[in-house]
VEXDREN-2710 file (C-alpha; in Angstrom, 1 decimal):
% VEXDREN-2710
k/r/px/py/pz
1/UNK/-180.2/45.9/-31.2
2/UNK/-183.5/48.1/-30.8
3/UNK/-184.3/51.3/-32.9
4/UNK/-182.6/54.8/-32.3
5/UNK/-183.7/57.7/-33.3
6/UNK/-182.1/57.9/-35.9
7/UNK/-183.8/55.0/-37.3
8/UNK/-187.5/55.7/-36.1
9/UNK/-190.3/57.8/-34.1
10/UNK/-190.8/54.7/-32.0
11/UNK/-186.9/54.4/-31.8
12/UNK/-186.9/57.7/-30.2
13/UNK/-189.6/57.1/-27.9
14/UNK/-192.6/58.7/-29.4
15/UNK/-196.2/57.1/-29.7
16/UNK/-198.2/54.9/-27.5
17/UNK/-195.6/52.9/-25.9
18/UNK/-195.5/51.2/-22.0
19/UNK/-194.2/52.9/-19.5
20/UNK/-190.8/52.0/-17.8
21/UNK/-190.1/50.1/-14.5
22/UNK/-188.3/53.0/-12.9
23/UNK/-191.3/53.9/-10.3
24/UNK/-190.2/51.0/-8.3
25/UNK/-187.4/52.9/-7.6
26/UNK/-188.4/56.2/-6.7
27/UNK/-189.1/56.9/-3.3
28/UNK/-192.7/56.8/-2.1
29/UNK/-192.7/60.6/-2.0
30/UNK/-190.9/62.8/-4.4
31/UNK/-190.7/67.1/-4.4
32/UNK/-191.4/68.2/-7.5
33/UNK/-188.3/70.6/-8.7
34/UNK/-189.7/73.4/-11.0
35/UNK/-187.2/76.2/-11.8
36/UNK/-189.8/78.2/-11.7
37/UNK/-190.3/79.0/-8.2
38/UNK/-188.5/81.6/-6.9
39/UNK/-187.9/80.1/-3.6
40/UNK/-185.5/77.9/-6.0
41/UNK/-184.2/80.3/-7.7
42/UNK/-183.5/82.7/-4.8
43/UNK/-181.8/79.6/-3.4
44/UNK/-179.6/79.1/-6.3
45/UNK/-178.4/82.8/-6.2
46/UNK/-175.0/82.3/-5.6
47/UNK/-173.6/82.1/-9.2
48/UNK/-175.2/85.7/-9.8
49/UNK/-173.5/86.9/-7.0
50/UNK/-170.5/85.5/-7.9
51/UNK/-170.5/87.2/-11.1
52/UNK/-171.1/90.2/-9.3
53/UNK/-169.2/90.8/-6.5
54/UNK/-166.0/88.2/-7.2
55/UNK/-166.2/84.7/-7.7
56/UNK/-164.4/83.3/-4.3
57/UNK/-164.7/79.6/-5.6
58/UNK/-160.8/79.7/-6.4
59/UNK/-160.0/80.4/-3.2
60/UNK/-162.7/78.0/-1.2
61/UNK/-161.3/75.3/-3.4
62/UNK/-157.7/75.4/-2.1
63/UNK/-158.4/75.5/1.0
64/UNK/-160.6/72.5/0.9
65/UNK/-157.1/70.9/-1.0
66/UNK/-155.4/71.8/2.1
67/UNK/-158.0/70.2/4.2
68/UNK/-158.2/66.9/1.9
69/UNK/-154.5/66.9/2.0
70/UNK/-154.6/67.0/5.9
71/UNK/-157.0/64.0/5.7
72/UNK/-154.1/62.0/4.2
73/UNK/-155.2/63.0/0.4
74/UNK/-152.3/61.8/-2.3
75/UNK/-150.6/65.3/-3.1
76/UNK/-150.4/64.8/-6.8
77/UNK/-154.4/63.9/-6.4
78/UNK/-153.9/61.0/-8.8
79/UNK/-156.3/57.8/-7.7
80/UNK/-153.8/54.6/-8.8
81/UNK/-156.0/51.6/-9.6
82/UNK/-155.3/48.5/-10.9
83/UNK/-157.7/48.1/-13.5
84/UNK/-156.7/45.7/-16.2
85/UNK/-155.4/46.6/-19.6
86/UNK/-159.4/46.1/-21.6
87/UNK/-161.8/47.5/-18.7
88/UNK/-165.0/49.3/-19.5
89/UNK/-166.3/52.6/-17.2
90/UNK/-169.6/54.8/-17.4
91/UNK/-170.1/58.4/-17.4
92/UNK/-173.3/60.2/-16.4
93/UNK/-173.9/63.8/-16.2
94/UNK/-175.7/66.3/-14.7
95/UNK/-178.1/63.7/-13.0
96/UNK/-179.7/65.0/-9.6
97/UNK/-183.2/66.5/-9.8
98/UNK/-184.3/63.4/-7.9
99/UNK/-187.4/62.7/-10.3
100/UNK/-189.0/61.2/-13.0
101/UNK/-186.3/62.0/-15.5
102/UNK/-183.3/60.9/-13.4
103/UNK/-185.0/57.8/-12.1
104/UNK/-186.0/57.1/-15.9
105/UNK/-182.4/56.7/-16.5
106/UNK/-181.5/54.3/-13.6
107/UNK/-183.1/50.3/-15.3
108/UNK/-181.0/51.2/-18.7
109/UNK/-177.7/52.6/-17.0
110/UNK/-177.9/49.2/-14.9
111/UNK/-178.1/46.6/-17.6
112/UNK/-175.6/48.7/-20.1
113/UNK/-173.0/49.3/-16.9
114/UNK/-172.8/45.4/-15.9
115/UNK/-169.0/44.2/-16.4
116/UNK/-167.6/48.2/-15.8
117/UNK/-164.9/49.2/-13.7
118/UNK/-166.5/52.2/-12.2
119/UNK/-168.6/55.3/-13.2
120/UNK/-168.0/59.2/-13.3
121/UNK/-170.5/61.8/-12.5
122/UNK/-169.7/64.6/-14.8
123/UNK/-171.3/67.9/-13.2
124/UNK/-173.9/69.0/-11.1
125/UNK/-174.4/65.3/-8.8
126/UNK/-177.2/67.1/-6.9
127/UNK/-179.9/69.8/-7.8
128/UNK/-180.8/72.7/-6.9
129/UNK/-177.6/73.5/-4.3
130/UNK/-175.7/70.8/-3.6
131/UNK/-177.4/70.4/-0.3
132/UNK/-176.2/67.2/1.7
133/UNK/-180.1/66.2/2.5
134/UNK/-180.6/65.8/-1.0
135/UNK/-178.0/62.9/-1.4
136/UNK/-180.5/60.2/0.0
137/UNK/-182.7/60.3/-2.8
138/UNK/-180.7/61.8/-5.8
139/UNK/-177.5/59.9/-5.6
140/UNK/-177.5/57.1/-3.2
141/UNK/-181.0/56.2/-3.5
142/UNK/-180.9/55.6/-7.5
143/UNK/-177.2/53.9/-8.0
144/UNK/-177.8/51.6/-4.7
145/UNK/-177.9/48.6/-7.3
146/UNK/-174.5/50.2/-9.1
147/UNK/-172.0/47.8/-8.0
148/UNK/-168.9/49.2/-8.2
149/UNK/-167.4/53.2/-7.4
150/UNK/-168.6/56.7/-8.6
151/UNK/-166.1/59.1/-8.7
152/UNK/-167.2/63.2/-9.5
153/UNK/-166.4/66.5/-10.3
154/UNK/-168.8/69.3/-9.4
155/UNK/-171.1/71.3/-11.5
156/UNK/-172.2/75.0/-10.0
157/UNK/-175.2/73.7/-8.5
158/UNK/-172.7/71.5/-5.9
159/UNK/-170.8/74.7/-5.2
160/UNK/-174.1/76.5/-4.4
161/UNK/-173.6/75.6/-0.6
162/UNK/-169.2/75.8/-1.2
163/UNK/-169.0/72.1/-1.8
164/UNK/-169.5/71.0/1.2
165/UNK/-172.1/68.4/1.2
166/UNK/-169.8/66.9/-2.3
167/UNK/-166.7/66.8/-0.1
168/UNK/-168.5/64.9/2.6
169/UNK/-169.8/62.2/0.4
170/UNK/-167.0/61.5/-2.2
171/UNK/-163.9/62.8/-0.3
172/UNK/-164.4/61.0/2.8
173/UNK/-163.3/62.3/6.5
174/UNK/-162.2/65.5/4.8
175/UNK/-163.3/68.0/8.2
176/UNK/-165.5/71.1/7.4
177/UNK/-164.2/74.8/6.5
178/UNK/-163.0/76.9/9.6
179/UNK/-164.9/79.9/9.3
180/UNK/-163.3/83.1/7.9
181/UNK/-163.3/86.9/9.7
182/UNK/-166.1/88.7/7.3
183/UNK/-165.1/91.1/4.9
184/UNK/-164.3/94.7/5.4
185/UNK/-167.7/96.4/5.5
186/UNK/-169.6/98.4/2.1
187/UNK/-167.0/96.4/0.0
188/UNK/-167.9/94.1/-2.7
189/UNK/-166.9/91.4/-0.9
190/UNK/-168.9/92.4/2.1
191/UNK/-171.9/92.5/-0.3
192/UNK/-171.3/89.1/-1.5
193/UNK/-170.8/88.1/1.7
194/UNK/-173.8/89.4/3.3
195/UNK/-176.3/87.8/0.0
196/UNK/-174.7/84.5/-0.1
197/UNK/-176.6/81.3/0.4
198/UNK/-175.0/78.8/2.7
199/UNK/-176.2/75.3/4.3
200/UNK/-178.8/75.1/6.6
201/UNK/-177.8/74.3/10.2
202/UNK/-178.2/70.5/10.5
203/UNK/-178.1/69.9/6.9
204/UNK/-176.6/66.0/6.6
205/UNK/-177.6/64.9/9.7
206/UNK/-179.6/61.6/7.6
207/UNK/-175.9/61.1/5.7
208/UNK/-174.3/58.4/7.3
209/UNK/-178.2/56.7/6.9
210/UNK/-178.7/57.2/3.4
211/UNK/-175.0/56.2/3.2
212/UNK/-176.0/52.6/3.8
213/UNK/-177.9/52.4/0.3
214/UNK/-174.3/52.0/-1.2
215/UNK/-172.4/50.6/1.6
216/UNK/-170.7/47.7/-0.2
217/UNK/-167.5/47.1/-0.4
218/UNK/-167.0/47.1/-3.8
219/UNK/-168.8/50.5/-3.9
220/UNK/-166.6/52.6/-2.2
221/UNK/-163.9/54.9/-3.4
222/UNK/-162.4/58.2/-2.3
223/UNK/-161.5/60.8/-4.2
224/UNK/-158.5/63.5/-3.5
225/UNK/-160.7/66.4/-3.9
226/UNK/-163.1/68.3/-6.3
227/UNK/-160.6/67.6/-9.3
228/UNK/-158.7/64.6/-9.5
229/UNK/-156.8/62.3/-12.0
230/UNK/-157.5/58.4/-12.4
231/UNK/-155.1/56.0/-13.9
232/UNK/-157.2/53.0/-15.2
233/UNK/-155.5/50.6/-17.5
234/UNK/-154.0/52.3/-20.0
235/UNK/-155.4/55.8/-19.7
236/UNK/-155.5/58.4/-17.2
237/UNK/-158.7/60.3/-16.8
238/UNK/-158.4/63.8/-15.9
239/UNK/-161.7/65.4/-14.1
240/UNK/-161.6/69.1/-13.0
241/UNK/-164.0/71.7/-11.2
242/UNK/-164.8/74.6/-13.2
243/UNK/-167.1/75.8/-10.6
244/UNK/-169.5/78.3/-10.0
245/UNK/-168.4/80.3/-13.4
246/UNK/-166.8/77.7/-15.9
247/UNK/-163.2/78.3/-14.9
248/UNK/-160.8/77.3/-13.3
249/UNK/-157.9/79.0/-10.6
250/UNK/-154.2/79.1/-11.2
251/UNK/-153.3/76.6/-8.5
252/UNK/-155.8/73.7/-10.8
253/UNK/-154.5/75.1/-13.7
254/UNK/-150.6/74.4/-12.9
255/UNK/-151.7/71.3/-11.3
256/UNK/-153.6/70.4/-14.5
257/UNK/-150.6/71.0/-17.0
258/UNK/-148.7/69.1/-14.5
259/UNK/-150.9/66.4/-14.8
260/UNK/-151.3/66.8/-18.3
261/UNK/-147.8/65.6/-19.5
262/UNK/-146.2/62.4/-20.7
263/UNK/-147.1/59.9/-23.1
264/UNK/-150.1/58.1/-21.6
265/UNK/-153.7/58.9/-23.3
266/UNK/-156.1/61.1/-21.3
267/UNK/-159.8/61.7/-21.5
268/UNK/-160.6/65.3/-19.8
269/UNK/-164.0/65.2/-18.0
270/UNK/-165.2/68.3/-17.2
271/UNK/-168.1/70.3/-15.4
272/UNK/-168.3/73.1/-18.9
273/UNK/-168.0/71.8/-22.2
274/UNK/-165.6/73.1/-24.7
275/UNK/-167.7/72.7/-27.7
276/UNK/-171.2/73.1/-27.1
277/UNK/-174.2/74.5/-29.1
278/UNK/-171.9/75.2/-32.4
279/UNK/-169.5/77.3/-30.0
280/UNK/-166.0/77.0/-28.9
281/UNK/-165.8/77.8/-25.5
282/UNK/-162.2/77.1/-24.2
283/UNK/-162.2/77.8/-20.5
284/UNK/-160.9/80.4/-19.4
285/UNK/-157.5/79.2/-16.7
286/UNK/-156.4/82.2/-14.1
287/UNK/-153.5/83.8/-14.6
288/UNK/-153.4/83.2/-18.5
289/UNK/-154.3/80.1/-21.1
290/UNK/-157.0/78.0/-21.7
291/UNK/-158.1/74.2/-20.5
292/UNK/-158.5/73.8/-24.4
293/UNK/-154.7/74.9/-24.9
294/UNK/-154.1/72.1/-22.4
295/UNK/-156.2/69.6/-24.4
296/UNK/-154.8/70.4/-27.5
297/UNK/-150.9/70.3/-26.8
298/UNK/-149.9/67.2/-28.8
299/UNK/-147.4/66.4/-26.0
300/UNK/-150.4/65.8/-23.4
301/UNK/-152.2/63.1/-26.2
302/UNK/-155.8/64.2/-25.0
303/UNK/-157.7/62.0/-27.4
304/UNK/-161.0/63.3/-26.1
305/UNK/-162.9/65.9/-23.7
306/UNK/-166.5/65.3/-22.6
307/UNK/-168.5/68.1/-20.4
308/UNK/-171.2/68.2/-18.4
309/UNK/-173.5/71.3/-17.5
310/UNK/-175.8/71.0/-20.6
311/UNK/-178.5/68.9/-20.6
312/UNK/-178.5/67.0/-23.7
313/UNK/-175.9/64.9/-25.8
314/UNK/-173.5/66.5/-28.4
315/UNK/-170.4/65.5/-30.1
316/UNK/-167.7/67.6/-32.5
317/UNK/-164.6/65.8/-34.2
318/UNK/-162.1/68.4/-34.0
319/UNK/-159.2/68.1/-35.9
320/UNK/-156.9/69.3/-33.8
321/UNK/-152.8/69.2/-36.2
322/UNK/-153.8/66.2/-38.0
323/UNK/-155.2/63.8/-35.3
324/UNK/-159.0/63.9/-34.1
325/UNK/-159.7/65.3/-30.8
326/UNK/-163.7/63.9/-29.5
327/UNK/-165.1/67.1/-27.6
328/UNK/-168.5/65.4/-25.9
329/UNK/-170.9/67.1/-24.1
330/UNK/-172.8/64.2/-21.7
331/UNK/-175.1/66.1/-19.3
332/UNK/-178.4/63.8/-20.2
333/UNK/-178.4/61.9/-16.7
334/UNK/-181.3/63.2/-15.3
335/UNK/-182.1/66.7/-15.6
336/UNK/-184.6/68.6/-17.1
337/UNK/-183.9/69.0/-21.2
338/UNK/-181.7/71.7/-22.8
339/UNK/-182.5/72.1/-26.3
340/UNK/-181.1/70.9/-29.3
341/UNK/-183.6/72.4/-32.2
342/UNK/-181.9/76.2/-30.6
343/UNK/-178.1/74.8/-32.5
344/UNK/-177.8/76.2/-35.6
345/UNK/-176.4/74.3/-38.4
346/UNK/-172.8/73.4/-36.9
347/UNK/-169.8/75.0/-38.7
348/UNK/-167.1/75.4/-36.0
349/UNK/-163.5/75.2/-36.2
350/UNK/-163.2/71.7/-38.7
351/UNK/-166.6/70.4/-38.1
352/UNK/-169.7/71.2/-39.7
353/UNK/-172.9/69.5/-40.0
354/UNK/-172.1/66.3/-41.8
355/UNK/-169.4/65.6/-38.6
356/UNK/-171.4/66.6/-35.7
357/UNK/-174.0/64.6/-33.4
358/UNK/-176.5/65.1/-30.7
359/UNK/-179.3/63.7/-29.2
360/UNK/-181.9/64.0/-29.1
361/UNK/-182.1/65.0/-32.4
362/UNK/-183.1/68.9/-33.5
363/UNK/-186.9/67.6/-34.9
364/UNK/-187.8/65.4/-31.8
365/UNK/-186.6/68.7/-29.7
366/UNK/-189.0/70.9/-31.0
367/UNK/-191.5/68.8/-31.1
368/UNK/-191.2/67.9/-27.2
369/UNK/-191.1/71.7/-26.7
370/UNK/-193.8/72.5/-28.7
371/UNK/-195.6/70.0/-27.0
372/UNK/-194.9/71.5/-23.5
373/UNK/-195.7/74.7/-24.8
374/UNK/-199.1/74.1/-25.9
375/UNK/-199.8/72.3/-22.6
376/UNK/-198.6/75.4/-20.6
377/UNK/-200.2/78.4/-22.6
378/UNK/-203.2/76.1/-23.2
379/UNK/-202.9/76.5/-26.7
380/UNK/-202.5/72.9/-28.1
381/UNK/-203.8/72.7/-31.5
382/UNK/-201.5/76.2/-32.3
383/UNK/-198.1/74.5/-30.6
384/UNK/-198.1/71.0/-30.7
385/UNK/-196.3/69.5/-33.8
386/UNK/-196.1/66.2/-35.0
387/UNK/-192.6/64.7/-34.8
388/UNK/-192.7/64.5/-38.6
389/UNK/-193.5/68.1/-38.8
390/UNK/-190.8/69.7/-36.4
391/UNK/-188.5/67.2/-38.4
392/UNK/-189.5/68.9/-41.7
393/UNK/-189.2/72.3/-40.7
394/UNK/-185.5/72.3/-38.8
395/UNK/-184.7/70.6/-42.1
396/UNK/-185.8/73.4/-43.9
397/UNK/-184.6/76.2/-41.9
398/UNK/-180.6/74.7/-41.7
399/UNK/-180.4/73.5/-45.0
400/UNK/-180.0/69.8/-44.0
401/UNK/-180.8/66.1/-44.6
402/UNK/-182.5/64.8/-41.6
403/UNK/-181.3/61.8/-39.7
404/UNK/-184.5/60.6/-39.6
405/UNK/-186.6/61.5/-42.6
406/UNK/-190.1/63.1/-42.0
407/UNK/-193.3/61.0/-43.9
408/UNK/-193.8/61.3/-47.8
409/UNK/-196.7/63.5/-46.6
410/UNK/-195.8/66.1/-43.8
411/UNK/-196.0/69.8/-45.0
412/UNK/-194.6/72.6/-43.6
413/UNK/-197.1/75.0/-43.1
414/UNK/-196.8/78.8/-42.4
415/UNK/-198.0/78.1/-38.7
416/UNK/-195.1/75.0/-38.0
417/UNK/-193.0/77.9/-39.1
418/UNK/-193.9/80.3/-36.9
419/UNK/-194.0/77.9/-34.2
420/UNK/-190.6/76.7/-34.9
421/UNK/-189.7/80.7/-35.2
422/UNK/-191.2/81.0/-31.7
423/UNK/-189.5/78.0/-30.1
424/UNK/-185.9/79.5/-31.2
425/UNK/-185.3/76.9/-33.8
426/UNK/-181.6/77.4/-35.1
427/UNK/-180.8/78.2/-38.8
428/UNK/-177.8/78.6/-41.2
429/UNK/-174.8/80.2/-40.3
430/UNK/-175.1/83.9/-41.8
431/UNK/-178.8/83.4/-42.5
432/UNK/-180.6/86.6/-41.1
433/UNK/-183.8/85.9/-39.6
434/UNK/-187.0/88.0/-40.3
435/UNK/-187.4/89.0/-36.9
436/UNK/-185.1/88.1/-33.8
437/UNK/-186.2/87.4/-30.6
438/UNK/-184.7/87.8/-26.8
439/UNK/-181.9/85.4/-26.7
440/UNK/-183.0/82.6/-28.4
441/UNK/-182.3/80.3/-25.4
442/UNK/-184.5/82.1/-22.7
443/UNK/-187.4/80.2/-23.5
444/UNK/-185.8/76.7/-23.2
445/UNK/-183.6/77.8/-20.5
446/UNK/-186.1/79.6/-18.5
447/UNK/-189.2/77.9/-19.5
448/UNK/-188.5/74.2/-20.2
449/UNK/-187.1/73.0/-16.4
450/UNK/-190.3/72.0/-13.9
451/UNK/-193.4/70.3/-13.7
452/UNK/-194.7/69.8/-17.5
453/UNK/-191.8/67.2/-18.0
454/UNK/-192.8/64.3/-16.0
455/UNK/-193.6/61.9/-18.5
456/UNK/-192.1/59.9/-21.1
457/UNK/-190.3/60.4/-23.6
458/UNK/-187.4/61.8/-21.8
459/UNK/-184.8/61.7/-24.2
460/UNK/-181.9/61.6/-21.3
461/UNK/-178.7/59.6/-21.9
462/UNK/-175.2/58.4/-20.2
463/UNK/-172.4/56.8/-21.9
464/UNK/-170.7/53.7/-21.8
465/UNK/-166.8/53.8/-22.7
466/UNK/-164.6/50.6/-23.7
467/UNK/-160.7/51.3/-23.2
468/UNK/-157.9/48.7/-25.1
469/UNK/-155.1/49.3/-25.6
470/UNK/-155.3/50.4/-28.7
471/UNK/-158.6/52.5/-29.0
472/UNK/-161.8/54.2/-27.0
473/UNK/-164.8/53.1/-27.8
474/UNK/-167.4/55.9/-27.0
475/UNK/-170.9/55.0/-26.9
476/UNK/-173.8/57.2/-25.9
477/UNK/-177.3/55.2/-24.8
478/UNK/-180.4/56.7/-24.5
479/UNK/-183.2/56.8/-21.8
480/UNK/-186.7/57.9/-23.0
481/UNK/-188.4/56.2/-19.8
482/UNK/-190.5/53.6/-21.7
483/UNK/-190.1/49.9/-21.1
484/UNK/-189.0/49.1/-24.9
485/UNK/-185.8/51.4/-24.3
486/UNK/-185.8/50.5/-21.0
487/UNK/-184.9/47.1/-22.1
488/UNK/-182.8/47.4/-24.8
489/UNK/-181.4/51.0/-24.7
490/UNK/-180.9/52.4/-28.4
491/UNK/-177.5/53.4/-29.2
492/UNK/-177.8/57.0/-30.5
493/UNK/-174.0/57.5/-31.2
494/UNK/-170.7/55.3/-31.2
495/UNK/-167.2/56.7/-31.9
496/UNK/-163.6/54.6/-31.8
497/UNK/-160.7/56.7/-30.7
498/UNK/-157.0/55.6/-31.8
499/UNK/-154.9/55.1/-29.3
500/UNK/-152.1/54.5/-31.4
END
């Protein structure tokens, strides 16, 4: 088994190392997405608006439930398949920017996935709104070689054009949305109305082409709609849409404590994490209640919950009435980077510091931002840190024990401070800082996505899980796009789950 890491720099990808395979892959010409263009972002205006004026995803997602249930969709939109007792399935999240970074991840997730059932997409399959012309080369293009199904839940980038383009591809013959009359005029709905972004006329036309790059038999599945339950073996796998906002509408919600009960262990996947970044964020449900409620309700025997939406890998043990609930966050497929040097030192609910994992680790964050920093404001030699030195320094400001210790002879000088200060760096619960910046996650938010990321290492990652049954194995594997972890993908974290 190759070096994490955890265990070394070169583990985690840093140094003179070859480059991957994974430009074979990509298509001969590829558009650079930078968040930073306002065309993009003007593009991706409907979750503004939505916050707004009303968020109308509630209502656009039941009637695409009655449409998929027109289409001959099961009614309890549970997918019945007959995998065997011991079967293994992949998750991957947040994966469609249709570049370097998502293409890095494509040799690794192939040669970890062999022998699995089928894979999930957890969030955001396709960047920057969900449009169908994007599918060719940001989902069918890079899992062509997958050989069995990909089932999905939506992330608020797929509901940018009202899901659509994701209905089309994973749902099957599922007809288009009869138009609506328009708002009563000078009302808030009018407004949002009048602002919102919608498909471009003749978007998907290439569809049923690019459709061909998965057009195996053993590929295809269909899916009863944006949120959906699988029974596989012993567990059933429980995927819902939080779209454009991060929650979800009283219809899902009933249907998801419907769903919810009976003995049988479940695994929630879902499009907004309920841990994440040290926080509890328990999703808000219409009408009253929480999806965490849900999870945590010993008479549903969740034994785990894993999120897409953030791009990175975290994990929190929760001890949830005396048994361990596994709250993941898995949005590493492909995306551009979210921080992990901005988490403070974790103590939420039961878990604090010792308990919690993420990848890639705080140091090797900071020291790829400091790094893309220094290239953008063309200040290098202020900026850049050594991996040894951001290593030192998030050490110092949490209070912790690294997971990979820094050299004998790293010190952390007053300018690695500041920059780590600068770059939002986290620190210890109750710690007041000597000066406090914007919120610390504009600059990696707004700053980090784009065009100063397109080369190695990555630090993306999916997840392979093992059911028995008796236990879940959870495994997350990392992509840096170099050949050596292209090979052999480090394992960066590995969790068994009781079933019993």
């Amino acid at each position: 088994m190759s070096d994490s890491s955890r265990d070394t720099a070169a583990g985690a990808g840093w140094g003179t190392a070859e480059l991957g395979t994974y430009g074979r892959l990509m298509p001969v010409e590829v558009e650079k997405l930078s968040w930073l263009n306002p065309r993009t972002l003007w593009a991706a205006r409907n979750g503004v608006l939505a916050s707004w004026f009303g968020d109308p995803t509630g209502r656009t997602r039941s009637r695409w439930a009655e449409q998929a249930a027109a289409a001959g969709a099961p009614a309890d939109r549970i997918v019945r398949r007959d995998d065997p007792d011991r079967f293994s399935f992949m998750v991957i999240g947040d994966p469609g920017e249709g570049d370097e970074p998502q293409y890095a991840v494509v040799p690794g997730f192939l040669k970890v996935a062999q022998d699995t059932r089928f894979a999930v997409v957890a969030s955001d399959v396709i960047y920057p709104v969900g449009s169908a012309d994007d599918y060719e080369g940001k989902f069918f293009r890079p899992y062509r070689d997958y050989p069995a199904p990909v089932y999905a839940i939506p992330g608020n980038h797929d509901w940018y054009e009202d899901l659509g383009a994701f209905m089309r591809v994973f749902c099957g013959d599922v007809p288009p949305l009869p138009a609506e009359p328009a708002p009563r005029p000078l009302t808030r709905a009018w407004l949002r109305h009048l602002l919102w972004h919608r498909s471009r006329p003749g978007d998907g036309q290439h569809l049923d082409q690019a459709r061909k790059l998965r057009s195996s038999a053993g590929q295809q599945a269909l899916q009863p709609g944006p949120y959906w339950a699988i029974d596989a073996g012993p567990v059933r796998i429980v995927g819902i849409d939080t779209g454009l906002l991060g929650t979800i509408d009283a219809e899902q919600g009933a249907w998801l404590r419907e769903v919810s009960q009976g003995p049988r262990p479940k695994i929630l996947v879902t499009g907004s994490p309920l841990y994440v970044d040290g926080e509890h964020h328990p999703c808000p449900v219409e009408g009253g209640g929480t999806v965490d409620d849900v999870v945590r309700d010993p008479a549903h025997h969740y034994v785990a919950a894993i999120g897409g939406d953030i791009h990175n890998y975290q994990r929190y043990p929760v001890d949830v009435d005396g048994r361990t609930v596994q709250y993941v966050v898995s949005g590493g497929g492909g995306a551009f980077m979210h921080a992990t040097h901005t988490i403070p030192r974790v103590r939420v609910a039961n878990v604090d510091e010792h308990d919690f994992r993420c990848y890639p680790l705080r140091g090797d964050s900071l020291a790829f931002y400091s790094r893309l920093y220094g290239s953008r404001l063309r200040l290098r030699r202020f900026f850049t840190l050594t991996e040894d030195e951001a290593t030192a320094v998030i050490a110092e400001r949490l209070g912790i024990t690294p997971a990979r210790a820094p050299g004998p002879a790293v010190r952390v000088t007053r300018r690695v401070r500041l920059v780590a200060r600068l770059l939002g760096a986290g620190g210890r619960p109750g710690r007041k800082p000597r000066f406090r910046l914007p919120v610390r996650k504009i600059y990696t938010q707004l700053f980090s996505p784009g065009s100063a990321t397109y080369s190695p290492p990555f630090f993306k990652s999916f997840l392979r899980v093992d059911v028995t049954p008796d236990a879940v194995r959870l495994r997350c594997f990392a992509a840096t796009g170099n050949l050596a972890q292209e090979l052999d993908p480090p394992v960066e974290d590995d969790v068994v789950i009781p079933l019993r």
